[in-house]
C-alpha positions as CSV (number, residue, x, y, z in Angstrom):
1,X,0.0,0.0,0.0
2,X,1.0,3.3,-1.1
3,X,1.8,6.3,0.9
4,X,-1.2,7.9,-0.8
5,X,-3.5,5.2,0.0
6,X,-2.2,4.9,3.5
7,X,-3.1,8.7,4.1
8,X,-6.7,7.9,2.5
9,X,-7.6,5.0,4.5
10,X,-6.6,7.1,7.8
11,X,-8.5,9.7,6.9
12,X,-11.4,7.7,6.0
13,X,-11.6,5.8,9.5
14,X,-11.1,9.1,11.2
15,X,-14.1,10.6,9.5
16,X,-16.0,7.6,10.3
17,X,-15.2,7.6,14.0
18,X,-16.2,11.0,13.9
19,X,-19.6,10.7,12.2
20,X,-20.2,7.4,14.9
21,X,-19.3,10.0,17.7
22,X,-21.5,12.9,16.7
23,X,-24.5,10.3,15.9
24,X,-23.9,8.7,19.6
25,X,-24.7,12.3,21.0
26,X,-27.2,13.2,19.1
27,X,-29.3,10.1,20.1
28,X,-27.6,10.7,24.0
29,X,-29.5,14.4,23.3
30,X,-32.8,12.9,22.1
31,X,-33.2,10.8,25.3
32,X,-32.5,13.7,27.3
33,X,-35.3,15.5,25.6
34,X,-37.4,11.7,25.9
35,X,-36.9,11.9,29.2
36,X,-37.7,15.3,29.8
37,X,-41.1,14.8,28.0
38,X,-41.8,11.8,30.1
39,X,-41.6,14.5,33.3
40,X,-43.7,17.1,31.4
41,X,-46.2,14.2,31.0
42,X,-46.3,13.4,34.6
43,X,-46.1,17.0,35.4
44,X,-49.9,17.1,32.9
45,X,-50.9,13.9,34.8
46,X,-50.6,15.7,38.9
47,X,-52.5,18.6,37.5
48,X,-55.4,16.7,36.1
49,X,-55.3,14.7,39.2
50,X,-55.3,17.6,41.9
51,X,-57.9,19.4,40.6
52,X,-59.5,15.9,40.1
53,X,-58.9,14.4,44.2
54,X,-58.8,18.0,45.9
55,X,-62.2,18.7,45.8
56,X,-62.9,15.2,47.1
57,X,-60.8,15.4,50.0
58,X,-62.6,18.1,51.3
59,X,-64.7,14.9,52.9
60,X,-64.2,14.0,56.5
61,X,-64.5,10.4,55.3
62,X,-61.6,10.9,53.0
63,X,-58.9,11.4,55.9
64,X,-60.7,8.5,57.8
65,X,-60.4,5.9,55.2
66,X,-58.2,3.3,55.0
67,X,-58.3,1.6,51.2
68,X,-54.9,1.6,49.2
69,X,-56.1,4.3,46.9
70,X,-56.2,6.7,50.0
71,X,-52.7,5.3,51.4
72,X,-51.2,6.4,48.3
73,X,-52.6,9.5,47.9
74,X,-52.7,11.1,51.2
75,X,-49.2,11.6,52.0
76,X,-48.2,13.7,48.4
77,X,-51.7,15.1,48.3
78,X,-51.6,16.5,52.3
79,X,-48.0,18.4,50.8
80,X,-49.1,19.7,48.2
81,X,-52.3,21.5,49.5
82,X,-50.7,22.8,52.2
83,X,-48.4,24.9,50.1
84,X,-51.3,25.7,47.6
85,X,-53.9,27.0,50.1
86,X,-50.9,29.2,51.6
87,X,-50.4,30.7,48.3
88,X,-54.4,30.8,47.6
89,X,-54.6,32.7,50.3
90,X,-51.9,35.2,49.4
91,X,-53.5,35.3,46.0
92,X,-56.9,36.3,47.2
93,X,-55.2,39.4,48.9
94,X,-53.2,40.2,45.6
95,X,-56.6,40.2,43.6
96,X,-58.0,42.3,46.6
97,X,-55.0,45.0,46.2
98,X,-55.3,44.5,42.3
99,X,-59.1,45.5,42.7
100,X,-58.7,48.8,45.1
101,X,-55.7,50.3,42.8
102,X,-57.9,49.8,39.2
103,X,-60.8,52.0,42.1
104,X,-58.1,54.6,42.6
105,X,-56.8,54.9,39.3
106,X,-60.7,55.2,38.2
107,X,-60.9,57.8,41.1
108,X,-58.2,59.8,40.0
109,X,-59.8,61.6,36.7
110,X,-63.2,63.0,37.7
111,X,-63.0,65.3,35.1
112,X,-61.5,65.2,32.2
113,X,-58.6,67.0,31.0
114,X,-58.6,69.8,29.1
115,X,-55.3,71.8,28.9
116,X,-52.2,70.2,27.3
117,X,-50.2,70.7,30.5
118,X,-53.5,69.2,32.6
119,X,-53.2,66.0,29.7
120,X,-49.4,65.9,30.3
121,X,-50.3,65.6,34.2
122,X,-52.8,62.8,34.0
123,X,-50.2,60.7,31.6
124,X,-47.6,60.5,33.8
125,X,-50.3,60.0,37.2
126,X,-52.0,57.2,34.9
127,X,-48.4,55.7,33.5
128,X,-47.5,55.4,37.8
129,X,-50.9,54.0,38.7
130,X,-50.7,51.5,35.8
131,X,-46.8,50.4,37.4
132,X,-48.6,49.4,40.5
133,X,-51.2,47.5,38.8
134,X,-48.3,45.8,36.6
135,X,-46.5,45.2,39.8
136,X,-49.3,43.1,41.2
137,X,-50.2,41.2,38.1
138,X,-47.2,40.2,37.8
139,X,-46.7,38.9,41.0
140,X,-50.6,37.2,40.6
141,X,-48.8,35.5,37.6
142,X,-45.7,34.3,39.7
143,X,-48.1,32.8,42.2
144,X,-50.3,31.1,39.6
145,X,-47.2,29.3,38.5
146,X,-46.1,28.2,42.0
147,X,-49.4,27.0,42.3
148,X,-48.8,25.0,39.2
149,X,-45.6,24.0,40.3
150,X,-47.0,22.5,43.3
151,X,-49.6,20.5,41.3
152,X,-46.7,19.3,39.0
153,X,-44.7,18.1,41.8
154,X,-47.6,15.8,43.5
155,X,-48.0,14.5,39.9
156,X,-44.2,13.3,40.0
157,X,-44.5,11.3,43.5
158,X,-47.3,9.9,43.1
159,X,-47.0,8.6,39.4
160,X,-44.2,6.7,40.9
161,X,-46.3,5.4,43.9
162,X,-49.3,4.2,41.8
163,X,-46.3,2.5,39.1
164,X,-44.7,0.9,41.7
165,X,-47.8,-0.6,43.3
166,X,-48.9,-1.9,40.1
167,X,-45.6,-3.2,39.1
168,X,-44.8,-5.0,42.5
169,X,-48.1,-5.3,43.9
170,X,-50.4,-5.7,40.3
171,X,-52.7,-2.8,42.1
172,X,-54.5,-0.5,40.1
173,X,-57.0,2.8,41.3
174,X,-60.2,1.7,42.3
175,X,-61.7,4.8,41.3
176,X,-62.9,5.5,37.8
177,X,-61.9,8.6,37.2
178,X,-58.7,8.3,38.6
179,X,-57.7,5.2,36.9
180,X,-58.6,6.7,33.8
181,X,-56.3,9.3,34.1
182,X,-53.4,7.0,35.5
183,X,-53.7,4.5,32.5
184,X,-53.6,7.7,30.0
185,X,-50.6,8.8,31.6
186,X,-48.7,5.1,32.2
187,X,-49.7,4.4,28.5
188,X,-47.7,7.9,27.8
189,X,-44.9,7.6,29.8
190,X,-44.3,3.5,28.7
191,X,-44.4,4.1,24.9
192,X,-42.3,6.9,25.6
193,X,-39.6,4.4,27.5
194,X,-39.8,2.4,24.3
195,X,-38.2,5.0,22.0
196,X,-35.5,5.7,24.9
197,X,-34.4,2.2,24.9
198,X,-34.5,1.5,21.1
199,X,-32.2,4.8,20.8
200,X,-30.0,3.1,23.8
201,X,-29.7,0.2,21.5
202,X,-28.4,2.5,18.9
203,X,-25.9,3.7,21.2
204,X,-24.8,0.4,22.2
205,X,-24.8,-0.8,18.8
206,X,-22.6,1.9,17.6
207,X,-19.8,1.0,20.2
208,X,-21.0,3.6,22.9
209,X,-21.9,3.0,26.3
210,X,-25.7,2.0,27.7
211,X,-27.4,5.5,29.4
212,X,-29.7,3.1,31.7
213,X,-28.6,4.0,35.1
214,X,-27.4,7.6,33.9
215,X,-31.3,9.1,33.1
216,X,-32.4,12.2,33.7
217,X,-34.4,12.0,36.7
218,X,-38.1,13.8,36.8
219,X,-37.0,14.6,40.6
220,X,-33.8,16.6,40.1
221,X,-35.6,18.1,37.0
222,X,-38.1,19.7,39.4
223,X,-35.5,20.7,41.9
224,X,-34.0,22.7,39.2
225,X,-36.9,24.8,38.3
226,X,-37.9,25.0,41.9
227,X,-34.7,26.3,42.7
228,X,-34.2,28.5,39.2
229,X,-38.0,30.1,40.4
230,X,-37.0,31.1,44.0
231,X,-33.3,32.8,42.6
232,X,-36.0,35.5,40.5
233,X,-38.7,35.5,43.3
234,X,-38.9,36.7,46.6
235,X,-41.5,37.2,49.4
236,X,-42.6,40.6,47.6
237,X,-42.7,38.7,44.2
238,X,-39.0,41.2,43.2
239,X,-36.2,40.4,41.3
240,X,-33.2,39.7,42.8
241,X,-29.5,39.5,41.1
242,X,-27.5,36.1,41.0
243,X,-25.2,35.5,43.6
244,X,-21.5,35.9,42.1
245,X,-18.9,38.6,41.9
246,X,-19.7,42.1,40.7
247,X,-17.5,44.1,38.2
248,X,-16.2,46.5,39.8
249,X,-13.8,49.2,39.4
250,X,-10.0,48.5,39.7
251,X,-9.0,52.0,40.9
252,X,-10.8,54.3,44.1
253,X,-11.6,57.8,43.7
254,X,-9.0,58.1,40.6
255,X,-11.4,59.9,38.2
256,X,-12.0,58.4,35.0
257,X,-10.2,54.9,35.3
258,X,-10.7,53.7,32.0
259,X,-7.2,54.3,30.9
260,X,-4.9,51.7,30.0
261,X,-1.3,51.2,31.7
262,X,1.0,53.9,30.5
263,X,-1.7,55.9,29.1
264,X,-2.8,59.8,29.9
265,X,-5.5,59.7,33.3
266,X,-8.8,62.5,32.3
267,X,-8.4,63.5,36.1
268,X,-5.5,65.5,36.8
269,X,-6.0,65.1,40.7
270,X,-6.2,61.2,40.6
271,X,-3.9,58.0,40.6
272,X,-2.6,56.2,37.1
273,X,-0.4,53.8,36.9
274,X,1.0,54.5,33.7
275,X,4.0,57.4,33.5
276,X,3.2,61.6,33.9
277,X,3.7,62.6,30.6
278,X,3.5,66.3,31.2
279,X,4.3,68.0,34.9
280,X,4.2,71.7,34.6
281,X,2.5,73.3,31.7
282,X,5.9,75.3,31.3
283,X,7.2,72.2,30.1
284,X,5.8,72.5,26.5
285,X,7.4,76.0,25.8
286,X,10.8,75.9,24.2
């Protein structure tokens, strides 16, 4: 074999490693996103359950029975409503607030204007009345979400309750309503397993290693929105700036410090580090 033909057939395996490396992670990126659309799914599935089992618990006779159905569901359901009704209750006081600042912007224009400086005055009144209005919708919105969020999470742990008593124990819900919507989702989630194990296959089959035992777990998924919601949210529903070191100026009180090393400092009274070109304005005259 040639020199030539040496240098083609290197080149040739190379590029075919490559193109089996970048095909490995793209299916290693489409069971991420598999995997994330399994948690969406059993995110959909706690929502449609809450609003389903939440206004049934409400019974006396719910807390006080003792069927499997109710063992599994108490425990995630009894969480989860005590953090909604919290934030229920905040939310009824933001719609309150909401309600008394749309009366006082309503209040504010008896009459209406009819000089430019009285229309100029009413603009910017009506452009700071409509802020705090903003202000509270927005934090309405955030608590709508964490009310979501909260729905989303009972969905998680108690999918894997219900799986893992049919799968160990062959139990299913007794109830009709709630059965349906736990078959819906199992049927989901299981054909979606399918395509994440025929693209580990792949993997395998390319020469790559198996991603069973490295998933993406629903759990730590939640966590990381939970904890990505409460880094922009606070108690007054505010913005608050990452944690992390700010940019700050390398120079105190040394006028424009902008400069580079060596260069000519805007502020005759401060600090450079670079050399004084110029010390006495005598110094230019020959």
């Amino acid at each position: 074999m040639s020199l030539w033909d040496s240098i083609q057939v290197g080149a040739k395996k190379a590029g075919d490693a490559a193109a089996t490396k970048a095909k490995i992670g793209k299916l290693k990126a489409d069971i991420v996103l598999l995997q994330r659309e399994i948690t969406n799914r059993q995110r959909a599935f706690g929502v449609a359950l809450y609003d389903h089992v939440s206004p049934l618990s409400q019974s006396q006779d719910f807390y006080a029975a003792s069927d499997e159905l109710t063992n599994l569901l108490r425990p995630p359901l009894i969480v989860a409503q005590k953090e909604i009704q919290a934030l229920a209750a905040k939310k009824v006081k933001l719609k309150e607030a909401l309600a008394a600042a749309e009366a006082n912007r309503a209040a504010a224009f008896p009459t209406k204007a009819e000089t430019v400086g009285q229309k100029f005055m009413n603009f910017g009144k009506a452009s700071y009345l409509h802020g705090g209005e903003t202000k509270i919708k927005g934090e309405l919105a955030l608590v709508d979400r964490s009310i979501k969020g909260h729905k989303q999470k009972f969905g998680i742990a108690l999918f894997a309750l219900l799986a893992d008593a049919e799968d160990n124990k062959g139990y299913l819900p007794t109830d009709r309503q709630v059965r349906n919507i736990y078959d819906t989702c199992r049927s989901d989630v299981t054909r979606i397993e399918a395509k994440i194990n025929q693209k580990d296959e792949e993997i395998v089959a390319l020469g790559g290693k198996s991603t069973k035992g490295q998933g993406f777990s629903a759990a730590q998924d939640n966590n990381n929105n939970n904890n990505s919601s409460t880094t922009t949210e606070t108690n007054s529903g505010t913005f608050q700036p990452p944690n992390g070191p700010m940019m700050t100026s390398s120079s105190t009180n040394a006028g424009f410090s902008d400069t580079p090393s060596g260069g000519c400092s805007d502020n005759p009274n401060g600090s450079s580090s670079g050399q004084q070109l110029f010390t006495d304005p005598n110094d230019l005259l020959l």
